[in-house]
N, CA, C and O atoms as a Maestro MAE file, in Angstrom:
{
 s_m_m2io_version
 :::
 2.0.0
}

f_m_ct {
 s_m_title
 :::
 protein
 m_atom[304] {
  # First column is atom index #
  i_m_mmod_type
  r_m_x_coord
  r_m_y_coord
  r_m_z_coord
  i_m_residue_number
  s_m_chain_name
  s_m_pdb_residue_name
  s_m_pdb_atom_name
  i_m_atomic_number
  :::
  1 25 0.824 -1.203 0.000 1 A "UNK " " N  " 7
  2 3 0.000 0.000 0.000 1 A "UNK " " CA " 6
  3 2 0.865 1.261 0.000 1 A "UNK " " C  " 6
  4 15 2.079 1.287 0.199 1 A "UNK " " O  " 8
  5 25 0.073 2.295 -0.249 2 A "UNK " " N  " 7
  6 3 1.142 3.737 -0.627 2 A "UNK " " CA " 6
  7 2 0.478 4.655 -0.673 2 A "UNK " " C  " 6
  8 15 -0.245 4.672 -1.670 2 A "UNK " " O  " 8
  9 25 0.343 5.803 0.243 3 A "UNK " " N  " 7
  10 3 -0.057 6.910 -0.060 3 A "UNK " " CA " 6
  11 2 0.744 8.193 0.091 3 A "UNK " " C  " 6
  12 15 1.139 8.430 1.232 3 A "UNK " " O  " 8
  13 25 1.186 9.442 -1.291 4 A "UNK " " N  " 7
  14 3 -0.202 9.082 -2.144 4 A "UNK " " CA " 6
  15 2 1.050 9.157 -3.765 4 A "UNK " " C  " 6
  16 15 0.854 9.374 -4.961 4 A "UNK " " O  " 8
  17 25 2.450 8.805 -2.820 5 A "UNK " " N  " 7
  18 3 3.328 8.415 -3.789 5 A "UNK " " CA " 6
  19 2 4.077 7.111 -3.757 5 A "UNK " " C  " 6
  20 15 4.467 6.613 -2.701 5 A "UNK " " O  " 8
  21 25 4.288 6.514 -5.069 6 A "UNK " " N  " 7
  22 3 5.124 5.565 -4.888 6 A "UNK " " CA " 6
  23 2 6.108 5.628 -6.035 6 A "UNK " " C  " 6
  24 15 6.044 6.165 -7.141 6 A "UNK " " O  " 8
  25 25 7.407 4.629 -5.186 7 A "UNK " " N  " 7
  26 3 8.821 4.649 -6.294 7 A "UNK " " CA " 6
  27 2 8.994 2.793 -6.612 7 A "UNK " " C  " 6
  28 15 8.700 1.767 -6.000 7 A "UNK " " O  " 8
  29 25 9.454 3.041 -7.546 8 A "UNK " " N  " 7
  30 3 10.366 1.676 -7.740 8 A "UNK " " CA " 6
  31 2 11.316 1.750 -9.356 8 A "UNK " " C  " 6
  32 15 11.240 2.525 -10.309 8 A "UNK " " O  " 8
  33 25 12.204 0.524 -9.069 9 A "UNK " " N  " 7
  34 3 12.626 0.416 -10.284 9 A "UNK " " CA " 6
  35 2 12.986 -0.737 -11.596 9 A "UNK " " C  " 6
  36 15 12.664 -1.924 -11.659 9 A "UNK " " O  " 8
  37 25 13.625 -0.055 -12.403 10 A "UNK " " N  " 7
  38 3 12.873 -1.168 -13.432 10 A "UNK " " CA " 6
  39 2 14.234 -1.102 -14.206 10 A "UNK " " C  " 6
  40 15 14.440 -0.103 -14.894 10 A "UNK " " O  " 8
  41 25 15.198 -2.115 -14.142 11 A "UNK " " N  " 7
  42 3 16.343 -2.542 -14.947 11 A "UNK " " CA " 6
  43 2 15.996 -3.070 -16.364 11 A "UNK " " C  " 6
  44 15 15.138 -3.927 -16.576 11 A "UNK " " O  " 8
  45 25 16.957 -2.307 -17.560 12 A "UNK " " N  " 7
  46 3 16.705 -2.553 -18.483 12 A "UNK " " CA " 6
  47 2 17.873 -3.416 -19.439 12 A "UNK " " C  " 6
  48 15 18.856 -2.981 -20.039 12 A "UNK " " O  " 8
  49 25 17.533 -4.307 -19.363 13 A "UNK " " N  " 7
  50 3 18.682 -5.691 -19.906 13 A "UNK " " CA " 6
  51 2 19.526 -4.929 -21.193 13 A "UNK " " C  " 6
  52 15 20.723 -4.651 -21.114 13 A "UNK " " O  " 8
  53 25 18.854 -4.708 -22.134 14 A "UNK " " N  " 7
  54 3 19.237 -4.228 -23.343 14 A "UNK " " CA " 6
  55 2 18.383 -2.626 -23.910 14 A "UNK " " C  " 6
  56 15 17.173 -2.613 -23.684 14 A "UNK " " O  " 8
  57 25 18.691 -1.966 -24.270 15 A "UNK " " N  " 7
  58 3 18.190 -1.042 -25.196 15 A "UNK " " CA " 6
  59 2 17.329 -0.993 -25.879 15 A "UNK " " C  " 6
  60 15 17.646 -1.418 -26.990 15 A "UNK " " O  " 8
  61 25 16.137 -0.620 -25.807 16 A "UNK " " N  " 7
  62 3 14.848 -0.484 -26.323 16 A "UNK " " CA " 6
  63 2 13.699 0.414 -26.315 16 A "UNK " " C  " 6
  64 15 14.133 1.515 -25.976 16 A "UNK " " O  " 8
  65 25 12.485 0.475 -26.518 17 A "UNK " " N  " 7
  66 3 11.591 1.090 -26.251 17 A "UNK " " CA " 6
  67 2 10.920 0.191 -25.006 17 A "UNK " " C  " 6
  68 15 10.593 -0.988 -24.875 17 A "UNK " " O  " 8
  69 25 10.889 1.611 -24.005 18 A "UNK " " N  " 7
  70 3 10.092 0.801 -22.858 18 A "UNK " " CA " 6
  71 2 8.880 1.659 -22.438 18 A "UNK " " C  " 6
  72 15 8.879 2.871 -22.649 18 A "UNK " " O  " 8
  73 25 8.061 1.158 -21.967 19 A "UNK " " N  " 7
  74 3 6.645 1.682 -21.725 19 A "UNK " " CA " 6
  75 2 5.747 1.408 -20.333 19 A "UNK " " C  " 6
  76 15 5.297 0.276 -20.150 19 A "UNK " " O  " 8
  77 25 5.554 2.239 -19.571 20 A "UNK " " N  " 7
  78 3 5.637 2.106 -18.505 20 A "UNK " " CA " 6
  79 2 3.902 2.470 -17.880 20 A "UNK " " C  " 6
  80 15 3.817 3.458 -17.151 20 A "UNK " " O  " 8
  81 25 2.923 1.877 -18.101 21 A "UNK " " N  " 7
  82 3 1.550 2.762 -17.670 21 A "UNK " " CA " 6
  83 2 1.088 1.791 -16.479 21 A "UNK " " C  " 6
  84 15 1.292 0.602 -16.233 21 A "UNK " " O  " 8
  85 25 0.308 2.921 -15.789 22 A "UNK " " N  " 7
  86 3 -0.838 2.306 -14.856 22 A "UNK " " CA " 6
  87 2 -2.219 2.113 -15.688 22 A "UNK " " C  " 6
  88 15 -2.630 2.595 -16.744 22 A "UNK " " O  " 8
  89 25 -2.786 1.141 -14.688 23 A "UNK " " N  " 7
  90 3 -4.362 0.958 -15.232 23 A "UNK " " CA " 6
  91 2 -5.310 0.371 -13.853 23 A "UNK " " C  " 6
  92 15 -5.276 -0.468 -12.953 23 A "UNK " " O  " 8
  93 25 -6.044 1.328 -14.345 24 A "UNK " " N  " 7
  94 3 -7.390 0.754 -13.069 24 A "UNK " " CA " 6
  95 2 -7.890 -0.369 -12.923 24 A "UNK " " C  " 6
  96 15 -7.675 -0.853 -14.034 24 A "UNK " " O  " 8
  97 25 -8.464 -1.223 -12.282 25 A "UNK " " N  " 7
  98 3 -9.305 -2.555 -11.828 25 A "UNK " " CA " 6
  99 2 -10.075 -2.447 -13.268 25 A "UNK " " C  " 6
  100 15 -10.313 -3.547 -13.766 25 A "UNK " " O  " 8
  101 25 -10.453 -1.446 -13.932 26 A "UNK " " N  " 7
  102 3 -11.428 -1.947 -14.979 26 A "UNK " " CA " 6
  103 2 -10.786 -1.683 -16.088 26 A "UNK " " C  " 6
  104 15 -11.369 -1.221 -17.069 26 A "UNK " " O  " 8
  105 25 -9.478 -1.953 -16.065 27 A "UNK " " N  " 7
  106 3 -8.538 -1.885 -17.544 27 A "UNK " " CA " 6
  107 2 -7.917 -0.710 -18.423 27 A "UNK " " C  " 6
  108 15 -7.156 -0.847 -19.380 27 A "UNK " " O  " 8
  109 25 -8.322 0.264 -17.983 28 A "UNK " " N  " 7
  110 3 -8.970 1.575 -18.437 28 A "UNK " " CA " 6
  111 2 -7.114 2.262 -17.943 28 A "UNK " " C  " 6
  112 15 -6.795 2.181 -16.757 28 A "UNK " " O  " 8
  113 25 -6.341 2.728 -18.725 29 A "UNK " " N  " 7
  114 3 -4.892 3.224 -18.885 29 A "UNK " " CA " 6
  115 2 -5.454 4.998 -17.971 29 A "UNK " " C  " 6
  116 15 -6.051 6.028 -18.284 29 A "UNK " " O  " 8
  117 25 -4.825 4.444 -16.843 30 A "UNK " " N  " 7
  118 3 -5.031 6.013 -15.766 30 A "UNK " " CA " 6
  119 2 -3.443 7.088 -15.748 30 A "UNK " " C  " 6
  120 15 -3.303 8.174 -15.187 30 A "UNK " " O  " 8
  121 25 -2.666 6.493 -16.370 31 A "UNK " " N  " 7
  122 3 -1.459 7.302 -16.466 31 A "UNK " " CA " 6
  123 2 -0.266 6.615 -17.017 31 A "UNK " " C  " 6
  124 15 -0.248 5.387 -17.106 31 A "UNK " " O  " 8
  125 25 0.891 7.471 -17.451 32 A "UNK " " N  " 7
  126 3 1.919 7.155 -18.769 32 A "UNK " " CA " 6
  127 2 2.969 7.402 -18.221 32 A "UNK " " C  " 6
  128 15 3.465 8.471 -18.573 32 A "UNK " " O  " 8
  129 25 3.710 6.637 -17.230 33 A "UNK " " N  " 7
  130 3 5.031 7.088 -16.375 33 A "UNK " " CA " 6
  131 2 6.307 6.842 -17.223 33 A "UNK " " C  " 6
  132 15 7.134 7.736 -17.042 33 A "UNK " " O  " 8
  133 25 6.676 5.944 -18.042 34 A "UNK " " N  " 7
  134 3 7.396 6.172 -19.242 34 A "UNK " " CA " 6
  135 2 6.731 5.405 -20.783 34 A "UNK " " C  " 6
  136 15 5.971 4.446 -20.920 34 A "UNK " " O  " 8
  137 25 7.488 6.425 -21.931 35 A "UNK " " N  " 7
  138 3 7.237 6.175 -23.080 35 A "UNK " " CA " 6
  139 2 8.030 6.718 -23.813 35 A "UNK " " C  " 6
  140 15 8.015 7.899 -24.161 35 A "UNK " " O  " 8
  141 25 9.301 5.332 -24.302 36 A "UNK " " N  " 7
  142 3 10.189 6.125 -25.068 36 A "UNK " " CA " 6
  143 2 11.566 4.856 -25.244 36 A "UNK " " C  " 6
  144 15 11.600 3.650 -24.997 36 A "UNK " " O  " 8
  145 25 12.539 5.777 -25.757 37 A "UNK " " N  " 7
  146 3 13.507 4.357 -26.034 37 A "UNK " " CA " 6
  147 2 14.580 4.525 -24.521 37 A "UNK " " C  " 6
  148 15 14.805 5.644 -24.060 37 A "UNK " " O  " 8
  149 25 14.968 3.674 -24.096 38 A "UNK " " N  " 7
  150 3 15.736 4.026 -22.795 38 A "UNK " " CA " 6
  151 2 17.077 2.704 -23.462 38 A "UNK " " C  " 6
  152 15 16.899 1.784 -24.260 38 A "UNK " " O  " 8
  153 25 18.448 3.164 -22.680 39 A "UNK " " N  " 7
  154 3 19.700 2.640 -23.061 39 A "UNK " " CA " 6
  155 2 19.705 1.804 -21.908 39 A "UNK " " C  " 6
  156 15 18.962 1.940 -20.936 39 A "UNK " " O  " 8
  157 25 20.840 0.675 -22.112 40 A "UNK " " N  " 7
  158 3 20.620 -0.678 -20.919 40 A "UNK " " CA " 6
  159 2 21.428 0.339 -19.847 40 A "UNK " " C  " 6
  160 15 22.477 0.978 -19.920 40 A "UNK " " O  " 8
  161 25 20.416 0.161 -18.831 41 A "UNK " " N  " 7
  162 3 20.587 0.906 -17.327 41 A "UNK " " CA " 6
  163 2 19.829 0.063 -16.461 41 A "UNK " " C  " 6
  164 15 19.369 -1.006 -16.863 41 A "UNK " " O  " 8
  165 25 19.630 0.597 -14.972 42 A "UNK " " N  " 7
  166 3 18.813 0.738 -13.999 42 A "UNK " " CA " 6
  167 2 18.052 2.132 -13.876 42 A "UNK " " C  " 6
  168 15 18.780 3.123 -13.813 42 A "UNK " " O  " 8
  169 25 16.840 2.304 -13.840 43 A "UNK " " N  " 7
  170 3 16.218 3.475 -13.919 43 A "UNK " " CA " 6
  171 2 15.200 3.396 -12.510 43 A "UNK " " C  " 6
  172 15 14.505 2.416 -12.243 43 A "UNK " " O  " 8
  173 25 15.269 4.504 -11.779 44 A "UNK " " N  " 7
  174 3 14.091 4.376 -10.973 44 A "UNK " " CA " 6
  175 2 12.781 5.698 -11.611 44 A "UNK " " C  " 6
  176 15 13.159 6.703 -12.213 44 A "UNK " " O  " 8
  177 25 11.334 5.421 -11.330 45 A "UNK " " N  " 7
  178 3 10.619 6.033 -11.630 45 A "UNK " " CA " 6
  179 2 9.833 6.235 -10.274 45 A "UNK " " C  " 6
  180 15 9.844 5.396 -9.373 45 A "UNK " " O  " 8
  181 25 9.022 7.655 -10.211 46 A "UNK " " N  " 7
  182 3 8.169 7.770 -8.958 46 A "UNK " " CA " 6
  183 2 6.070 7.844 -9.825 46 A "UNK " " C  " 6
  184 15 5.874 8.199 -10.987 46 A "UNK " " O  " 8
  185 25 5.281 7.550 -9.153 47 A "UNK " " N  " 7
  186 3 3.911 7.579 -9.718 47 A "UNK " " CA " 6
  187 2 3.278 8.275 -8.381 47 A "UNK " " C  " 6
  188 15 3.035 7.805 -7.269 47 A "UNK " " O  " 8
  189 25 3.072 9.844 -9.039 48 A "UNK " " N  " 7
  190 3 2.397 10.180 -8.104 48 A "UNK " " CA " 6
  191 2 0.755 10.139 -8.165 48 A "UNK " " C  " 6
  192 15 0.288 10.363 -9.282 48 A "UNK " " O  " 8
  193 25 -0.009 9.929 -7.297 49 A "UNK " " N  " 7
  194 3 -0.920 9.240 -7.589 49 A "UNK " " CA " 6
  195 2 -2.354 10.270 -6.464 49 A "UNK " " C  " 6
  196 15 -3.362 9.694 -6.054 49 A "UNK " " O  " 8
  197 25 -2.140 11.383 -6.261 50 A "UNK " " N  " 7
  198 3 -2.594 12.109 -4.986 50 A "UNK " " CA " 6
  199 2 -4.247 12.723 -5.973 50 A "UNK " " C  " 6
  200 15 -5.200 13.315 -5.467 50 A "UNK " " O  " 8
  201 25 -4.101 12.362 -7.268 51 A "UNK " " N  " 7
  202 3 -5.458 12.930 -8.334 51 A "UNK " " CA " 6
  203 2 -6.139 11.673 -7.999 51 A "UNK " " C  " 6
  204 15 -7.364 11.791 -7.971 51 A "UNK " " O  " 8
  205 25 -5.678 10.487 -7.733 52 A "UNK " " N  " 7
  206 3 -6.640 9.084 -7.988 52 A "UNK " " CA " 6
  207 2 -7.560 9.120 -6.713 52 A "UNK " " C  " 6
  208 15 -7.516 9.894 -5.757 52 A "UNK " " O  " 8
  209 25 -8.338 8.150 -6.944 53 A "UNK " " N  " 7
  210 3 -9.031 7.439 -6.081 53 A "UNK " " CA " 6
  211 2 -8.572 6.528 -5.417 53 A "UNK " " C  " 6
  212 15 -7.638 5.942 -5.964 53 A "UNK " " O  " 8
  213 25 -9.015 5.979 -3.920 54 A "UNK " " N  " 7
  214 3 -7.988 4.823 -3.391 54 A "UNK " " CA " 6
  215 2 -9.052 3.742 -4.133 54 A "UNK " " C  " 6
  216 15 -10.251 3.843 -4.392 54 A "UNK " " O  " 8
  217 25 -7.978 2.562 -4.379 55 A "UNK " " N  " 7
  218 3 -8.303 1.604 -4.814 55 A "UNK " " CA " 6
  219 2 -6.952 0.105 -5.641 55 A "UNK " " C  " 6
  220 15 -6.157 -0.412 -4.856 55 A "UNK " " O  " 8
  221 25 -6.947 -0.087 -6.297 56 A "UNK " " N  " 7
  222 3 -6.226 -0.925 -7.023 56 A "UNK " " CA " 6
  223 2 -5.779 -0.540 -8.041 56 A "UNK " " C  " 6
  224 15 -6.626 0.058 -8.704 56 A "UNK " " O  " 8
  225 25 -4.524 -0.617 -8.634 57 A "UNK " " N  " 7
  226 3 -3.938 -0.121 -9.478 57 A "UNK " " CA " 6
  227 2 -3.030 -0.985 -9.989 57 A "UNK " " C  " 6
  228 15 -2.514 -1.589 -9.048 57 A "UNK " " O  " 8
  229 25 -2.514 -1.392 -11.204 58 A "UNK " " N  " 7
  230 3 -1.552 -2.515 -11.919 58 A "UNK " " CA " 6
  231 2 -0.839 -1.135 -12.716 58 A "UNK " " C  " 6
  232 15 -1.370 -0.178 -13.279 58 A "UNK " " O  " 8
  233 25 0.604 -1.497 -12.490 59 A "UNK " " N  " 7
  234 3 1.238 -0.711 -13.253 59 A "UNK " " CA " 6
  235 2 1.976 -1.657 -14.002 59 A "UNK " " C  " 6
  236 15 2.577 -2.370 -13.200 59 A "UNK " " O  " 8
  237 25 2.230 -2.021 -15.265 60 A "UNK " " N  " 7
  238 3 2.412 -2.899 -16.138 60 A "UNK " " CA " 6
  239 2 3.802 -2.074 -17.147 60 A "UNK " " C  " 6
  240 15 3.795 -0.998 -17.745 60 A "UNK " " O  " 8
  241 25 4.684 -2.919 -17.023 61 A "UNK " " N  " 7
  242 3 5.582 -2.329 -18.416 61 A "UNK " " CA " 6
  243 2 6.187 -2.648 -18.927 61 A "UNK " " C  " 6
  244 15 7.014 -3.212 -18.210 61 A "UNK " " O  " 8
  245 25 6.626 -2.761 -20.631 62 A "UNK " " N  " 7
  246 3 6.811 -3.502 -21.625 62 A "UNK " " CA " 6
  247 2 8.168 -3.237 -22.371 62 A "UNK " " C  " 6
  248 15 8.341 -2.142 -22.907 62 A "UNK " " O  " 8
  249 25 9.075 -4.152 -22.417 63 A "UNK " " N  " 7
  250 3 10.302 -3.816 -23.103 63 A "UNK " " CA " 6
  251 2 10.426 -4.571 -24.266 63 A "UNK " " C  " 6
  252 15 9.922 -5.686 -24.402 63 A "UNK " " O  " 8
  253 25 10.832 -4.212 -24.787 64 A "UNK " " N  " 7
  254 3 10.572 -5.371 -26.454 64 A "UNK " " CA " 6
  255 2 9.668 -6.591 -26.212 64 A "UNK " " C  " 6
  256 15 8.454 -6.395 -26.144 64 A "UNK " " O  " 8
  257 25 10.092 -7.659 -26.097 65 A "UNK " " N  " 7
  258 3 9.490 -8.257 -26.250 65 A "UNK " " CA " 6
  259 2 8.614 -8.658 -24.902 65 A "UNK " " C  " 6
  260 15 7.577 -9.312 -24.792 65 A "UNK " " O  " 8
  261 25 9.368 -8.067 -24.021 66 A "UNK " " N  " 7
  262 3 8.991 -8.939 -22.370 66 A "UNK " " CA " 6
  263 2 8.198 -7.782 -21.266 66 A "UNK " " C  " 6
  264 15 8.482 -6.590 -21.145 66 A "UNK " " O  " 8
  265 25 7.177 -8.523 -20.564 67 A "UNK " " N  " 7
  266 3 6.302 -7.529 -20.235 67 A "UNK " " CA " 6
  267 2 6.275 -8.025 -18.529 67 A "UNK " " C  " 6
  268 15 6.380 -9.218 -18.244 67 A "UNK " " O  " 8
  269 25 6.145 -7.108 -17.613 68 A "UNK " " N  " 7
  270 3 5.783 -7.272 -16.317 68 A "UNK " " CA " 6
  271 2 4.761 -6.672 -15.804 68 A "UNK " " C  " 6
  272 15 4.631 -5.501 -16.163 68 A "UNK " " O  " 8
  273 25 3.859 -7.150 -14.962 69 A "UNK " " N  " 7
  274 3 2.729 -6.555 -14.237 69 A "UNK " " CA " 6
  275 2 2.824 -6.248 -12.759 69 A "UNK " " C  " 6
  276 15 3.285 -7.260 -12.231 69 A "UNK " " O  " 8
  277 25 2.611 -5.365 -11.898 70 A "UNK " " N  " 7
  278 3 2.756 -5.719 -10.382 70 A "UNK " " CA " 6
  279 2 1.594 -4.687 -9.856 70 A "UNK " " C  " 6
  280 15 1.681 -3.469 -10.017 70 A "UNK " " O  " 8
  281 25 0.396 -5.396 -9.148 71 A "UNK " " N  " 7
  282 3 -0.524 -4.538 -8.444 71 A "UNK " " CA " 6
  283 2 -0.239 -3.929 -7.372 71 A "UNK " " C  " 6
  284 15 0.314 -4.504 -6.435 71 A "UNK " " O  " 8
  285 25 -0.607 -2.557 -7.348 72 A "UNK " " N  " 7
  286 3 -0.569 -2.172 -5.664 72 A "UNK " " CA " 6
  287 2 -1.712 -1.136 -5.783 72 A "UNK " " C  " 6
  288 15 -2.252 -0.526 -6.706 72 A "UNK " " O  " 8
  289 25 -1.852 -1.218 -4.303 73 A "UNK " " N  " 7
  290 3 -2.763 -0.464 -3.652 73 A "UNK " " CA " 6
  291 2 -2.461 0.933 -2.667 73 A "UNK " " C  " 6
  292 15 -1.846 1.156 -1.624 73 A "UNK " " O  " 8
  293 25 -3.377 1.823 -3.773 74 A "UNK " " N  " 7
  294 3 -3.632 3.456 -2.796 74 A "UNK " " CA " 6
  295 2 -4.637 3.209 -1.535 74 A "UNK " " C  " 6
  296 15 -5.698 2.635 -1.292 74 A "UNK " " O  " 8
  297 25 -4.033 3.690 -1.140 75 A "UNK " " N  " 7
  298 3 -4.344 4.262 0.576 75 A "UNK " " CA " 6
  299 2 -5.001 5.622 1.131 75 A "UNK " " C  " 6
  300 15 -4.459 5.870 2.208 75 A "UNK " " O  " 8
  301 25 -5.761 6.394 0.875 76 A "UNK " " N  " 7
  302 3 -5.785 7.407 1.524 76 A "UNK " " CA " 6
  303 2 -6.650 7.685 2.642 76 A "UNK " " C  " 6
  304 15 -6.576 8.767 3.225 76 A "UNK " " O  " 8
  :::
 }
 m_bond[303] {
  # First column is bond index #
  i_m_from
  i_m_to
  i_m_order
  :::
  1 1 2 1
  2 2 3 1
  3 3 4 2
  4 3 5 1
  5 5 6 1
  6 6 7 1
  7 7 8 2
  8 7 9 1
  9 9 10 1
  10 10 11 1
  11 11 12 2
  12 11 13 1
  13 13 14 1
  14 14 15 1
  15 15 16 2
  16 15 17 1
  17 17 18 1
  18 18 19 1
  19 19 20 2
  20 19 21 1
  21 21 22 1
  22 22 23 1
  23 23 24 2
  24 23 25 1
  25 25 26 1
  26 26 27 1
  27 27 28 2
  28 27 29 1
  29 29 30 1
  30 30 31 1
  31 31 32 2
  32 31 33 1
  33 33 34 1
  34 34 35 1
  35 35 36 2
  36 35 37 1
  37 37 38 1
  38 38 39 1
  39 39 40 2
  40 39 41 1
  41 41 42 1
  42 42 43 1
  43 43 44 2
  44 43 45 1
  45 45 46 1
  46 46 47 1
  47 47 48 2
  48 47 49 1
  49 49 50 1
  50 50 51 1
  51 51 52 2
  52 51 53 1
  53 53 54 1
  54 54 55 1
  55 55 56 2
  56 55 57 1
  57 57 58 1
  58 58 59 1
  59 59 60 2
  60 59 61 1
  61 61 62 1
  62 62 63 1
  63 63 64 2
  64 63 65 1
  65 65 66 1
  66 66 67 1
  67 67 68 2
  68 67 69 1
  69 69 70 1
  70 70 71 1
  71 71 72 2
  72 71 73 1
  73 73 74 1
  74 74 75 1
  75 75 76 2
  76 75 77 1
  77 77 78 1
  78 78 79 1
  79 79 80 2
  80 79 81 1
  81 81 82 1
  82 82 83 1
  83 83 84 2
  84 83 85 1
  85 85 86 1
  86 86 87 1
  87 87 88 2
  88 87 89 1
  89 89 90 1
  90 90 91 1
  91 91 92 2
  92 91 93 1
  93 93 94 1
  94 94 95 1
  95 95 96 2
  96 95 97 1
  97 97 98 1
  98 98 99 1
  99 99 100 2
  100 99 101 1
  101 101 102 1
  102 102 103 1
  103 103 104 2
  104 103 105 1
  105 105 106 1
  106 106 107 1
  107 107 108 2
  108 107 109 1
  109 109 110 1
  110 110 111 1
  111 111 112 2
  112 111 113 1
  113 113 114 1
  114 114 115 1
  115 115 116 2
  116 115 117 1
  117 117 118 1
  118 118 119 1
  119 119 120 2
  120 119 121 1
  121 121 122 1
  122 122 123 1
  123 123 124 2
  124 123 125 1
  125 125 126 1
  126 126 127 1
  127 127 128 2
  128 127 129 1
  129 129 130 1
  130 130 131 1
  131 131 132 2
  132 131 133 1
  133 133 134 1
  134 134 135 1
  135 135 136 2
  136 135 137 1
  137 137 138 1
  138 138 139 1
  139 139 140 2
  140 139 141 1
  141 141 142 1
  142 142 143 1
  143 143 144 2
  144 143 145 1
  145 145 146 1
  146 146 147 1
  147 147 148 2
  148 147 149 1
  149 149 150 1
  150 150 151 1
  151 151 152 2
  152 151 153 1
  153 153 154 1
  154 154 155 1
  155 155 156 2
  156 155 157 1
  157 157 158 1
  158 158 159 1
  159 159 160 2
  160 159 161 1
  161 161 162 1
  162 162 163 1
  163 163 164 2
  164 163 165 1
  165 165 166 1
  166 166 167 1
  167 167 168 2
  168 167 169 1
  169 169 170 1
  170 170 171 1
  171 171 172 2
  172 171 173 1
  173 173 174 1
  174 174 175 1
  175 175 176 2
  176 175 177 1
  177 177 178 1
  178 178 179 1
  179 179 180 2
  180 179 181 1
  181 181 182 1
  182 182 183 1
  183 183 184 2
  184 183 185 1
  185 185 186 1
  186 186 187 1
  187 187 188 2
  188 187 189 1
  189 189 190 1
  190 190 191 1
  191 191 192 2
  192 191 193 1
  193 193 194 1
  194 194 195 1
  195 195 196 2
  196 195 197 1
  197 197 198 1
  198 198 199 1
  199 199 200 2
  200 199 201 1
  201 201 202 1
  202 202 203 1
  203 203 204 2
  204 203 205 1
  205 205 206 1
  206 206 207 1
  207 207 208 2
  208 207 209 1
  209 209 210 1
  210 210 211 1
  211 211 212 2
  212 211 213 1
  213 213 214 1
  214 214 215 1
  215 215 216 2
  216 215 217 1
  217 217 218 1
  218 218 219 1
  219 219 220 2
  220 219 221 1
  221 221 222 1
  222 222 223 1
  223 223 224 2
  224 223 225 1
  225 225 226 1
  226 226 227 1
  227 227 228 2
  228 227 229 1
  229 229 230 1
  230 230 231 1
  231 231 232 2
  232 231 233 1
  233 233 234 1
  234 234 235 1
  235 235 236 2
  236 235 237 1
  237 237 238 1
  238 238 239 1
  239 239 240 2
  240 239 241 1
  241 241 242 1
  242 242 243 1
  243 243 244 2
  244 243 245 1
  245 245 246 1
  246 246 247 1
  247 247 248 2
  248 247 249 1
  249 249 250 1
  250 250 251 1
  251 251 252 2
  252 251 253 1
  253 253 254 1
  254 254 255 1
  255 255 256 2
  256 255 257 1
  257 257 258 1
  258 258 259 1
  259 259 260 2
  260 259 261 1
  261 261 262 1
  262 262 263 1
  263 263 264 2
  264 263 265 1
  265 265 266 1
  266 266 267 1
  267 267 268 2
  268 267 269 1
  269 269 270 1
  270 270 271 1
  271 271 272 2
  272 271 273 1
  273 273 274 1
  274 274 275 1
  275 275 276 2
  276 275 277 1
  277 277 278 1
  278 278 279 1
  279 279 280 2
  280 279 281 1
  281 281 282 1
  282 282 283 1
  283 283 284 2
  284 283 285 1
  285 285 286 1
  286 286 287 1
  287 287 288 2
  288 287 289 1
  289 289 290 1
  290 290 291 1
  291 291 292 2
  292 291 293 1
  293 293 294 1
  294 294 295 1
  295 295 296 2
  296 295 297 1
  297 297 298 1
  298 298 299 1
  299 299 300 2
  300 299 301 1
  301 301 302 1
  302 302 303 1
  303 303 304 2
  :::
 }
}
């Protein structure tokens, strides 16, 4: 849980376009934390989130070919 910011980060094996969004319980894309080509690093990103509603949130993000999902939950 997290209110009403959260950080984490997201290592990038190789060089690519990576894409980084949240989405609500009903699928629906609530924000665009990255979109773009990033060089092989470690990157941290923050999602501030103090406009939302508390509830459930999947922030999902996609590097060439390989994709990760991880839910968390606002708190306020």
């Amino acid at each position: 849980p997290f209110n009403p910011i959260t950080s984490f980060d997201i290592t990038v094996p190789t060089a690519g376009y990576l894409s980084v969004k949240v989405y609500n319980i009903s699928g629906q894309i609530v924000d665009v934390i990255a979109n773009g080509f990033y060089n092989e690093n470690a990157y941290s990103f923050t999602w501030n989130a103090s406009g939302m509603p508390s509830g459930m949130y999947v922030i999902h993000a996609e590097l060439n070919e390989m994709s990760i999902s991880h839910n968390i939950s606002l708190i306020k």
